[in-house]
C-alpha positions in Angstrom: -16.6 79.4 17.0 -20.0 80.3 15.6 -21.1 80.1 12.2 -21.7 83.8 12.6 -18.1 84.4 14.4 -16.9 82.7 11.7 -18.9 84.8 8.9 -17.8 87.6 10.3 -13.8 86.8 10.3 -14.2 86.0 6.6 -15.5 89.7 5.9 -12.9 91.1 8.2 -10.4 89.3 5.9 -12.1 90.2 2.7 -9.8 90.8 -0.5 -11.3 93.7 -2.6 -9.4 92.6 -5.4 -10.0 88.9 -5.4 -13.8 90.1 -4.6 -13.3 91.6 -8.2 -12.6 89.0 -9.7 -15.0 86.7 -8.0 -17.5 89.1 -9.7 -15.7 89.1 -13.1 -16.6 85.7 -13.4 -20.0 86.0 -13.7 -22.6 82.7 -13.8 -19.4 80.6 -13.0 -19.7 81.1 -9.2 -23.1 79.5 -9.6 -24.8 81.9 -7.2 -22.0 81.7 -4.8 -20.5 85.2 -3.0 -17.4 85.3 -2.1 -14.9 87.4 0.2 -12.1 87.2 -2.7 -10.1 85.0 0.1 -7.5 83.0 -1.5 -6.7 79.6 -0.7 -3.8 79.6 1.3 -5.4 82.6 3.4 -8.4 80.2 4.1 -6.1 77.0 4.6 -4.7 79.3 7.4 -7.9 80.2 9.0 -9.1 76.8 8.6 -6.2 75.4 10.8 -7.7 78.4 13.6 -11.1 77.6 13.4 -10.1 73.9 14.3 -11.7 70.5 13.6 -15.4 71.1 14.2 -18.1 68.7 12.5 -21.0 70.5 13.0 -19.8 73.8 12.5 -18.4 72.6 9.3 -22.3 71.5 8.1 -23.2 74.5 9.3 -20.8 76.3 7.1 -21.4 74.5 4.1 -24.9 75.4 3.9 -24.0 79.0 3.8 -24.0 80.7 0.1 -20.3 82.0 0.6 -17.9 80.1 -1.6 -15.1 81.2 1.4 -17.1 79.7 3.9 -17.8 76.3 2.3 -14.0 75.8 1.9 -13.6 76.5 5.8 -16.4 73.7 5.8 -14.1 71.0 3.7 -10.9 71.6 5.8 -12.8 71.6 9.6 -14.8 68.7 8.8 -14.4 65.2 10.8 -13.0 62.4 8.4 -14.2 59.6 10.6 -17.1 60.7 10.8 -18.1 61.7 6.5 -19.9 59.4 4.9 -20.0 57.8 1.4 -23.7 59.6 1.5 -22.4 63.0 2.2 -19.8 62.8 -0.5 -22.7 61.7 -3.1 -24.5 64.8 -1.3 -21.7 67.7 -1.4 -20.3 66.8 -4.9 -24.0 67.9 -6.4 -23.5 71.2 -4.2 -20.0 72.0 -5.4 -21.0 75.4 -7.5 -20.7 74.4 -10.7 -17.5 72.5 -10.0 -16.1 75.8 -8.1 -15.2 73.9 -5.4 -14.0 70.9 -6.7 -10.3 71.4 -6.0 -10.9 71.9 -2.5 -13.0 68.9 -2.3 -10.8 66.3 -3.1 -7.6 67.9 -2.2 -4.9 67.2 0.4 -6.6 70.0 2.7 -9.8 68.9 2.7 -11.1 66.1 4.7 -12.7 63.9 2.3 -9.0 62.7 1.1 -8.4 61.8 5.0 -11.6 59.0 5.0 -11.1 55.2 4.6 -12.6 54.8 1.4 -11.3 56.8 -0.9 -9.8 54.5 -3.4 -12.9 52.8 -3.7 -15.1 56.3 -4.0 -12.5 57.5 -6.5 -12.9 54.0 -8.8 -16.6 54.6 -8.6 -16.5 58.4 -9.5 -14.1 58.2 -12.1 -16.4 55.7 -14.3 -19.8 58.6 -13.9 -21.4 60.2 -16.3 -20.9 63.2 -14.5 -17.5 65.3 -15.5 -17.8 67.2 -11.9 -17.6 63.9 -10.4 -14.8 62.3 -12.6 -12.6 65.6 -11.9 -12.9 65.0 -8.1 -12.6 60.7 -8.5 -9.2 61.7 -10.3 -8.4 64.3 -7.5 -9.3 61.5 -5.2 -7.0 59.1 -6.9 -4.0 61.5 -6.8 -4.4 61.2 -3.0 -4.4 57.7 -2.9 -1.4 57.5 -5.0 0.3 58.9 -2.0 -1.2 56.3 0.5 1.4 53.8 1.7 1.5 50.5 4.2 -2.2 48.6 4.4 -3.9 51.8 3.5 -2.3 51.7 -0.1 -3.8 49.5 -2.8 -2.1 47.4 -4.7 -0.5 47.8 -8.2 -3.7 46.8 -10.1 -6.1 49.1 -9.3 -3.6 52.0 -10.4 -2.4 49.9 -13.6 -6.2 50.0 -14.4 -6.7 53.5 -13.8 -3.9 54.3 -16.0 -5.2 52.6 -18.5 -8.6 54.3 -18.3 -6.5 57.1 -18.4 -5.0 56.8 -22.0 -8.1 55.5 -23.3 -10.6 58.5 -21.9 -8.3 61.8 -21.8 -8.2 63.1 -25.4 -12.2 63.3 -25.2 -12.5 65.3 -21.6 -13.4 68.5 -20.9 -10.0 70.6 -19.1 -10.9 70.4 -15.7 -11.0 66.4 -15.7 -8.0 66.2 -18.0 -6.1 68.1 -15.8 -7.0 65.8 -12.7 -6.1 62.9 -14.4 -2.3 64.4 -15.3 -2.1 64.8 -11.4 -3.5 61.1 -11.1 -1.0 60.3 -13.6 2.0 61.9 -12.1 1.1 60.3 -8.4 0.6 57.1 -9.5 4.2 57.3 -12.0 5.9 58.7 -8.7 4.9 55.3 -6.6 7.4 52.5 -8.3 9.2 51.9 -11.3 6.2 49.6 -12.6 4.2 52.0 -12.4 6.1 54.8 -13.6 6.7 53.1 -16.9 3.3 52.6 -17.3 2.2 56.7 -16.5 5.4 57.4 -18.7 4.1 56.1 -21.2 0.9 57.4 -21.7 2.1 60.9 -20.2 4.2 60.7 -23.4 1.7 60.2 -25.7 -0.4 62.9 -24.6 2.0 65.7 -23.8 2.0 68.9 -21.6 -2.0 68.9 -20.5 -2.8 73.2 -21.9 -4.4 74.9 -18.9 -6.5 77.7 -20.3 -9.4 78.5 -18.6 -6.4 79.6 -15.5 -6.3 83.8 -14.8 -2.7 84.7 -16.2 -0.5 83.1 -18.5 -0.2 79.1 -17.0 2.6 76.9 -18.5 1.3 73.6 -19.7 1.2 70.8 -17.0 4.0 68.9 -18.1 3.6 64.9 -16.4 7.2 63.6 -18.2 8.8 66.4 -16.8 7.6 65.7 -13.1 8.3 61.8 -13.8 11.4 61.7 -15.2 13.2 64.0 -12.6 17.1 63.1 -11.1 15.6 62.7 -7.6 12.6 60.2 -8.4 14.9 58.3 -11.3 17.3 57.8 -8.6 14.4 57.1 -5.7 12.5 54.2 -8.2 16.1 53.2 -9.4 15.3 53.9 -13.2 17.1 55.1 -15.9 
């Protein structure tokens, strides 16, 4: 596919209402239009458009916020480098786009040096940055074998953690809950440790969410049945 094939299925799958509300929010989208897609919708077409580097760059140089997530889920993780994270995390919209960017989906979280981009971005100056380096460390909470790091360099982060979160903005402090919960989830030394400062900080309030969101509670996804029973805690 084209850019311009590709442009064209996005306004064929245009969402009046979530155009609506794309509008709604004003000089949050940064400039960005959008076809009101939602995320799941685009996950989809992602998976149809198919790994494609350089129709991903093409795409992420278009001014549709629908188009540059397409861009973050085709993209080739063995072939993005260090310098094009540094380059697309200045261009994310205002932070728009920072929960596809170091999500799961996209391909960022698939490229050998995440741990060590996420320890960098979570010590900048710049809150965009430390939302995705948190985001980033969520997903290597979830690495396992040779690929994992070891014990330290999540004991450290959790630390920063409980030192830095009262003071940051929503956005970040709600990464770092998810880096908190990943990294409590690995072992039991670790979950003690994310326990601990999940309990001093309590359900992380979501506000700046459409609708009425329930605080993101980090005991309550550490201290389930199944994981006390997996990490062999009481």
């Amino acid at each position: 596919m084209t850019e311009s094939d590709v442009l064209t299925l996005l306004h064929r799958e245009r969402d009046e209402r979530g155009m609506s509300h794309w509008e709604r929010l004003g000089a949050k989208t940064a400039g960005l239009k959008s076809y009101g897609i939602g995320l799941t919708r685009l996950r989809k077409l992602a998976k149809d458009v198919g790994r494609n580097r350089e129709l991903a760059q093409a795409l992420w140089r278009s001014d549709v916020y629908d188009a540059r997530v397409i861009a973050l889920l085709i993209d080739d993780p063995a072939k993005i480098t260090r310098e094009q994270a540094e380059l697309q995390v200045e261009q994310l919209g205002g932070g728009m786009l920072a929960h596809v960017f170091a999500s799961c989906d996209a391909t960022l979280a698939k490229t050998s040096f995440v741990p060590e981009l996420a320890d960098h971005w979570v010590r900048s100056a710049d809150a965009i940055r430390r939302e995705c380096g948190y985001g980033l460390l969520y997903e290597a909470s979830k690495f396992s074998g040779k690929k994992a790091p070891a014990d330290e360099y999540f004991l450290e982060h959790v630390s920063r953690i409980d030192h830095a979160i009262d003071a940051e903005p929503e956005s970040v402090r709600m990464a770092m809950g998810a880096a908190l919960m990943g990294i409590g989830k690995r072992n039991a030394v670790l979950n003690a440790a994310a326990l601990k400062v999940a309990r001093r900080v309590g359900p992380i309030e979501f506000t700046s969410a459409s609708g009425n969101c329930e605080p993101f509670d980090v005991v309550k996804h550490l201290t389930t049945d199944r994981l006390k029973e997996k990490l062999g805690v009481q």
